[in-house]
C-alpha positions as CSV (number, residue, x, y, z in Angstrom):
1,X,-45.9,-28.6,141.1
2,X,-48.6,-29.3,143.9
3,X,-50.0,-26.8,146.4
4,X,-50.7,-28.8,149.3
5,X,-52.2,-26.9,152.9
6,X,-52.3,-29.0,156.0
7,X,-53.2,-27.7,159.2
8,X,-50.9,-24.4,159.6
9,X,-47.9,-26.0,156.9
10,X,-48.6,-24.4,153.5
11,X,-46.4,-26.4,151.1
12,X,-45.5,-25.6,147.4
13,X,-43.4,-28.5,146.1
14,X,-40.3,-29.1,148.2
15,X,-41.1,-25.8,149.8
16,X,-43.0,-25.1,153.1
17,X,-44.2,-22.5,155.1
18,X,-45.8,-22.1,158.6
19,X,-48.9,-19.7,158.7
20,X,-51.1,-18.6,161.4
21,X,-55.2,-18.9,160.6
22,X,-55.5,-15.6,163.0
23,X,-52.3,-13.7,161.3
24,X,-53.9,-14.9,157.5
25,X,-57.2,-13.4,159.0
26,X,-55.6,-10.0,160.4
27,X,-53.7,-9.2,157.5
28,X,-56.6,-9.7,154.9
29,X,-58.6,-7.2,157.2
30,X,-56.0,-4.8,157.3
31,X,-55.7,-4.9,153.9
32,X,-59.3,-4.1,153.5
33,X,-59.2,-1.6,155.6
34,X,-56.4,0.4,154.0
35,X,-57.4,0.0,150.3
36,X,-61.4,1.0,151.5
37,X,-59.8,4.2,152.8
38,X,-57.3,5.1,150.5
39,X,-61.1,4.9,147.9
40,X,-62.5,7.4,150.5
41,X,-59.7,9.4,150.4
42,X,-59.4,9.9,146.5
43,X,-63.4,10.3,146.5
44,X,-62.7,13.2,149.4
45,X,-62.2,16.8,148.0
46,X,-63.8,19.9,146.6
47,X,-65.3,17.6,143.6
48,X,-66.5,15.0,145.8
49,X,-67.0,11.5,144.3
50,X,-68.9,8.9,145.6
51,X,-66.6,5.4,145.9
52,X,-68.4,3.3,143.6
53,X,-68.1,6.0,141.0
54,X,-63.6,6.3,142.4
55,X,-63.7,2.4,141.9
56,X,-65.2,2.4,138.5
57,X,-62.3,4.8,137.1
58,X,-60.0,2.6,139.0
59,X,-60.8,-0.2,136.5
60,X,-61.3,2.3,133.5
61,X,-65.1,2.4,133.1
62,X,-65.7,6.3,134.2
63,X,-66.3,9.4,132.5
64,X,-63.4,11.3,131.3
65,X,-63.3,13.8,133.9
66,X,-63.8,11.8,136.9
67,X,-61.0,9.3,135.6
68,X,-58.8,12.1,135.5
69,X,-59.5,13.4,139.1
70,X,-59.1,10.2,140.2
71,X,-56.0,8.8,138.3
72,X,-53.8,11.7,137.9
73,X,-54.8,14.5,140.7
74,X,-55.6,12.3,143.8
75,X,-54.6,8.5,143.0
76,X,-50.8,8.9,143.6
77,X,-51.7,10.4,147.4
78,X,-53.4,8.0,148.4
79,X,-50.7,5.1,146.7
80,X,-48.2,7.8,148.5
81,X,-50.0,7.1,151.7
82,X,-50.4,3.7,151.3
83,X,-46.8,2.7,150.2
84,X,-45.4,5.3,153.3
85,X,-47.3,3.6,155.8
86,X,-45.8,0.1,155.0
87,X,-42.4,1.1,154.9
88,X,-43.0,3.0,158.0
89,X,-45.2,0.3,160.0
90,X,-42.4,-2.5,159.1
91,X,-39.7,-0.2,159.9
92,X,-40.7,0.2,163.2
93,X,-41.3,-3.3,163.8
94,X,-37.7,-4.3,163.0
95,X,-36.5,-1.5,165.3
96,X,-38.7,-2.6,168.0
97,X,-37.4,-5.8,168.1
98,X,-33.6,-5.3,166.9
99,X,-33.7,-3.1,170.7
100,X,-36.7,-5.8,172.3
101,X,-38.4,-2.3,173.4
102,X,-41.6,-0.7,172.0
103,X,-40.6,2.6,171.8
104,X,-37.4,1.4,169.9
105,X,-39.2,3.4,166.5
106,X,-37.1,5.2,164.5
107,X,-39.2,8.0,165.3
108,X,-37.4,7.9,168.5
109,X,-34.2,6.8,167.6
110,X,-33.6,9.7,165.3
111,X,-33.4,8.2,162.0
112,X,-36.8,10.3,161.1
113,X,-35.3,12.8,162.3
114,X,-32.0,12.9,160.8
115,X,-33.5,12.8,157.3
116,X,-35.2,15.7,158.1
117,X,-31.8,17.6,158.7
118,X,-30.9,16.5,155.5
119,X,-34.3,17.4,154.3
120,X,-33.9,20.8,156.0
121,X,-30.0,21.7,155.2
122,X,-31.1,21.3,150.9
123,X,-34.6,23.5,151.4
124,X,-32.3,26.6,154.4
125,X,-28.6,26.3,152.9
126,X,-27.9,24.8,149.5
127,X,-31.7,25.7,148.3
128,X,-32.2,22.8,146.4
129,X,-34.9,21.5,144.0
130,X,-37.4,18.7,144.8
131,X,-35.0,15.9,143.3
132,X,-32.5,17.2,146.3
133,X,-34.7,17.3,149.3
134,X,-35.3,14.0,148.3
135,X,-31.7,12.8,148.0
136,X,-30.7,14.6,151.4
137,X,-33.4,13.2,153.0
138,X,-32.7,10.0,152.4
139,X,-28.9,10.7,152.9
140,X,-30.0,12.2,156.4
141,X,-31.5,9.1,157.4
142,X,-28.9,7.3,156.6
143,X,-25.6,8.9,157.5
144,X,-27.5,9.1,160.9
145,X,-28.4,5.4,161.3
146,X,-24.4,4.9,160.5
147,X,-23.2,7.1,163.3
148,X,-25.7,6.0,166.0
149,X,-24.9,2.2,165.1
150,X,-21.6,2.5,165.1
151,X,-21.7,4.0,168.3
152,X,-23.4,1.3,169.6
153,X,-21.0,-1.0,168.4
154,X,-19.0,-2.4,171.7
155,X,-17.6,-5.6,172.9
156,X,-18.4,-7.4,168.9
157,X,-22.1,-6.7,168.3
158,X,-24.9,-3.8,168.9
159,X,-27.5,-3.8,172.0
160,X,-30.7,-3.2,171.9
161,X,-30.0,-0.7,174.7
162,X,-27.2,1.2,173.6
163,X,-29.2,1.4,170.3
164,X,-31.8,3.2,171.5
165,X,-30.3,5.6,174.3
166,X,-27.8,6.6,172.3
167,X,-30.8,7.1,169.4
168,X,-32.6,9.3,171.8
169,X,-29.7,11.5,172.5
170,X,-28.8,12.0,168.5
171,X,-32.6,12.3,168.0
172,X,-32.7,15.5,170.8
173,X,-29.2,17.0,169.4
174,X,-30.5,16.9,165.2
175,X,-34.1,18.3,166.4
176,X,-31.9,21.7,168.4
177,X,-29.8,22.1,165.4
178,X,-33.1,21.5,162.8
179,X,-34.9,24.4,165.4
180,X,-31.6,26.5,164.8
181,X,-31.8,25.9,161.2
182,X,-35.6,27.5,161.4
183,X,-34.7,30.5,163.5
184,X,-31.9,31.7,160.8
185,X,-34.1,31.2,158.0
186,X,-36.1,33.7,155.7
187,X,-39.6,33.9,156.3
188,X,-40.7,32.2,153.1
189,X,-37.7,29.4,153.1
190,X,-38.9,28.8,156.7
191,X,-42.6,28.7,156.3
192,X,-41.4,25.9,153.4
193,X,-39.1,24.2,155.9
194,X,-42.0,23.9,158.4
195,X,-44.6,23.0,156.4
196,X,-42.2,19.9,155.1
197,X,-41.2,18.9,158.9
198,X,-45.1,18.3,159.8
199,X,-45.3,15.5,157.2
200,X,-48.2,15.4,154.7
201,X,-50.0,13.9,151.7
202,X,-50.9,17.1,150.1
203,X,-49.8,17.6,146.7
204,X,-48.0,14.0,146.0
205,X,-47.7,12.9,143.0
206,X,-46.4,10.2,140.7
207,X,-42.9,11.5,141.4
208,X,-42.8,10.8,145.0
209,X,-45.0,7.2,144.8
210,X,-43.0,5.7,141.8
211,X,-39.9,6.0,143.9
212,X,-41.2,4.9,147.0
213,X,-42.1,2.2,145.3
214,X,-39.5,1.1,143.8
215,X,-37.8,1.1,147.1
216,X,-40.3,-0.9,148.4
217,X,-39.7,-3.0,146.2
218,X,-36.4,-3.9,147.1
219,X,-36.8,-3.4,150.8
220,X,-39.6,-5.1,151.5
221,X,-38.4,-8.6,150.4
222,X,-34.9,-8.1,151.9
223,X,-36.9,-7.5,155.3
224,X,-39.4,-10.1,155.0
225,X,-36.8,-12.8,154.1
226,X,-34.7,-11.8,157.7
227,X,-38.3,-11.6,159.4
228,X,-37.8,-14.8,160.3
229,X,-34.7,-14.9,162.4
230,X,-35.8,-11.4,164.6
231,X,-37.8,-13.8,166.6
232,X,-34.4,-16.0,167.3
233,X,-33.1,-12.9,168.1
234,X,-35.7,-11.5,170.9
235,X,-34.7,-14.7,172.9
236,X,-30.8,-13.3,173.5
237,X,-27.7,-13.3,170.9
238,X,-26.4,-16.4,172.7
239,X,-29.9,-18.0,172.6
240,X,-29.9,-17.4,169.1
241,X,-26.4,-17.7,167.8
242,X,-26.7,-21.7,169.5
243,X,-29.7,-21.6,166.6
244,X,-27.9,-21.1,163.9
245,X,-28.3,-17.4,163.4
246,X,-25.8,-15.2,162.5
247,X,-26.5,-12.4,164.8
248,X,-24.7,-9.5,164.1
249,X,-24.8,-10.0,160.2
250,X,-28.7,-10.4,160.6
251,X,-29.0,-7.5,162.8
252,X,-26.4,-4.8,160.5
253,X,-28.6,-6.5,157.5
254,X,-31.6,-5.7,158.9
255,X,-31.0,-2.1,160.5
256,X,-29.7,-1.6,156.7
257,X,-33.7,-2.6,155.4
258,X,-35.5,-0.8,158.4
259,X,-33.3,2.4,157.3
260,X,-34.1,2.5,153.7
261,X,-37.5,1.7,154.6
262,X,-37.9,5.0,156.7
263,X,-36.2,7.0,154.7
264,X,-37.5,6.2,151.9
265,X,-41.3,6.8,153.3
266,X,-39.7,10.3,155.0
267,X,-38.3,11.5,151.8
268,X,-42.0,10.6,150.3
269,X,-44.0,12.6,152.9
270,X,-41.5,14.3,155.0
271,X,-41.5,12.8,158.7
272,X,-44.6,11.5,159.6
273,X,-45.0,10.6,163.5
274,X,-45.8,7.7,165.5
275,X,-47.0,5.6,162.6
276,X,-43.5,3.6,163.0
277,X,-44.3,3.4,166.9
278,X,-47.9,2.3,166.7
279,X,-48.3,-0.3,164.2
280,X,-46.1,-2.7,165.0
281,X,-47.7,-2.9,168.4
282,X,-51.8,-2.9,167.2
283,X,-50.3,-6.1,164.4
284,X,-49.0,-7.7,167.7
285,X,-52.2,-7.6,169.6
286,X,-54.7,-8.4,166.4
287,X,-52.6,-11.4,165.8
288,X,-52.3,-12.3,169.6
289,X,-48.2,-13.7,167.9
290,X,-45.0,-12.8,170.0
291,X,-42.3,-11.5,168.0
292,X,-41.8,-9.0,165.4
293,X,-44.9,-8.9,162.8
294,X,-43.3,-7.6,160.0
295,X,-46.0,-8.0,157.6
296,X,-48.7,-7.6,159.9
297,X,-47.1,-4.4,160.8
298,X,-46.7,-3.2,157.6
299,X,-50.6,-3.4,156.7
300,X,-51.3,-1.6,159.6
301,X,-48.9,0.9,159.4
302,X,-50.4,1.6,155.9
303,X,-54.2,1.5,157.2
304,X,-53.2,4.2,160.1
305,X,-51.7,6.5,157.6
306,X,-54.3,6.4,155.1
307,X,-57.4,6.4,157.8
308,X,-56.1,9.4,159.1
309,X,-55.4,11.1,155.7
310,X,-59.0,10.4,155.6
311,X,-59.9,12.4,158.6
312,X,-57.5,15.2,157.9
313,X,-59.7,15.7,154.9
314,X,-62.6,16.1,156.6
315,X,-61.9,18.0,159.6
316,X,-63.7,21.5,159.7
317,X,-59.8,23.2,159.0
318,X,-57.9,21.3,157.4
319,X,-54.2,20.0,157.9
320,X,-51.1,17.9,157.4
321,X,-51.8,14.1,158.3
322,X,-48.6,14.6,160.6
323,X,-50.7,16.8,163.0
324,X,-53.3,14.0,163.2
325,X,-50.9,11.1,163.2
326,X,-49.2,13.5,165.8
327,X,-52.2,13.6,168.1
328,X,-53.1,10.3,168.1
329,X,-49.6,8.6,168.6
330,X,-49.4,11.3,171.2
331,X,-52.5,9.6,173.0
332,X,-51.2,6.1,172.2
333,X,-47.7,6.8,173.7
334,X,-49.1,8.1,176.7
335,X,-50.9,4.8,176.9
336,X,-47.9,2.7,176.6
337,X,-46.3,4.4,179.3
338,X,-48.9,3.9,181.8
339,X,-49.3,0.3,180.9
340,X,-45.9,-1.1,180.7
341,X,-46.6,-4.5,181.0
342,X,-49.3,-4.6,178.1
343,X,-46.5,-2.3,176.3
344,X,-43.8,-4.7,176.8
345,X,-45.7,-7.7,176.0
């Protein structure tokens, strides 16, 4: 089998692909940048340990202690981090582009949202183990993204739109009822409720990234392989459907793989903010490429979460990386809105 790469036309046999120089460049930058803070961030702690030394335990040449430190007490939250922010990043880009409107996230939409109510009815009413929260979370998610589709569906097929309005609306009803939720609880049930809705990295372990990743694992190349025809589907369902594409099956398919991607990350970490609504946009401007940027997106959803893990470690108090993905995306949203031709680009 022959591996031959002309111009942008990678071929592999009878296979081809089209790549982009830039996009290549982009990712493999992003992917540098995510994996050189996630070392930072298992260096980062009481113990401090410098990165070469994080790096040689990595590959098995530390001491004994610091290859514990690093491989079983702070190695699975940065993998946590790592793993949320892709699933995050490239659910946000399919949102974005299933609605053709950057604030289309799920963040918005209420899917992050209704897996916290699931999150939040196990910890308040049924008081449920970890194993549960993480079930109901994803449930949440879910049985939410089912509702507020199928309420969108009118006249054969779901608009952008409808999708998100009627996203915002569900979002604004599940955050009153999770607030009422709060107000009836103990104090100690709600401190524990709270403290799960601001999203964080603190304390994960190999229980929350092995099952992250296996759902990555089965999301990721589901979304990638439909990545493809979201671009069709940004020029109009008629436009598209004349193509060849199947539409509605492509866009059901695909809110199926953005869903399990975010509620899969938010059962990880509980819901972190604006991560989904960021990083599809900053992959759209480094690779200068309309359409959706799924990979792209993903890498740079991961490298947001993890760089500011980083600086929630070093901040003089120290906090949840939801507050500090929470003040950023706060700043970058009210960006977008007061450039809405860059944001719309």
């Amino acid at each position: 089998m022959s591996k031959v790469i002309r111009g942008r036309v990678a071929r592999v046999g009878a296979l081809s692909m089209r790549w982009d120089p830039r996009a290549v460049a982009v990712c493999g930058v992003l992917v540098l940048l995510a994996v050189g803070a996630a070392v930072f961030v298992v260096g980062s702690g009481e113990f401090f340990i410098p990165a070469l030394d994080v790096v040689r335990a990595l590959v098995g040449q530390g001491d004994q202690a610091t290859e514990f430190i690093v491989n079983t007490l702070r190695l699975p939250r940065a993998v946590t981090g790592l793993l949320a922010g892709l699933a995050l990043g490239m659910s946000g880009a399919i949102f974005q582009s299933i609605s053709r409107n950057p604030l289309g996230s799920p963040d918005l939409i209420g899917f992050t949202t209704g897996s916290a109510t699931g999150a939040l009815l196990q910890i308040l009413v049924f008081g449920g183990g970890a194993v549960a929260i993480t079930m109901s979370s994803v449930a949440g998610a879910v049985l939410t993204a089912l509702v507020v589709y199928l309420m969108a569906y009118r006249g054969g097929g779901v608009h952008g739109v409808r999708l998100v309005l009627i996203g915002v609306g569900a979002a604004a009803m599940l955050e009153a009822l999770n607030s009422y939720l709060i107000t009836r609880a103990e104090l100690r049930q709600a401190y524990e409720a709270a403290f799960w809705l601001t999203g964080s990295l603190n304390g994960r372990g190999w229980s929350q990234a092995i099952p992250l990743a296996i759902a990555l694992a089965v999301l990721v190349p589901m979304a990638v392989s439909l990545g493809g025809r979201l671009g069709m589907g940004e020029l109009g369902d008629d436009t598209a459907q004349a193509l060849g594409v199947p539409v509605q099956r492509t866009r059901a398919l695909l809110v199926v793989a953005g869903v399990g991607l975010v509620a899969a990350a938010t059962a990880a970490t509980g819901p972190v903010p604006f991560v989904a609504l960021a990083a599809p946009q900053l992959a759209r401007r480094l690779t200068r490429r309309p359409g959706a940027q799924l990979v792209p997106a993903g890498l740079a959803g991961a490298a947001l979460l993890v760089c500011a893990d980083l600086v929630s470690l070093h901040l003089p108090v120290a906090m949840p990386v939801g507050v500090v993905t929470g003040v950023l995306g706060g700043v970058y949203l009210a960006w977008l809105l007061l450039t809405p031709r860059q944001g719309l680009n």
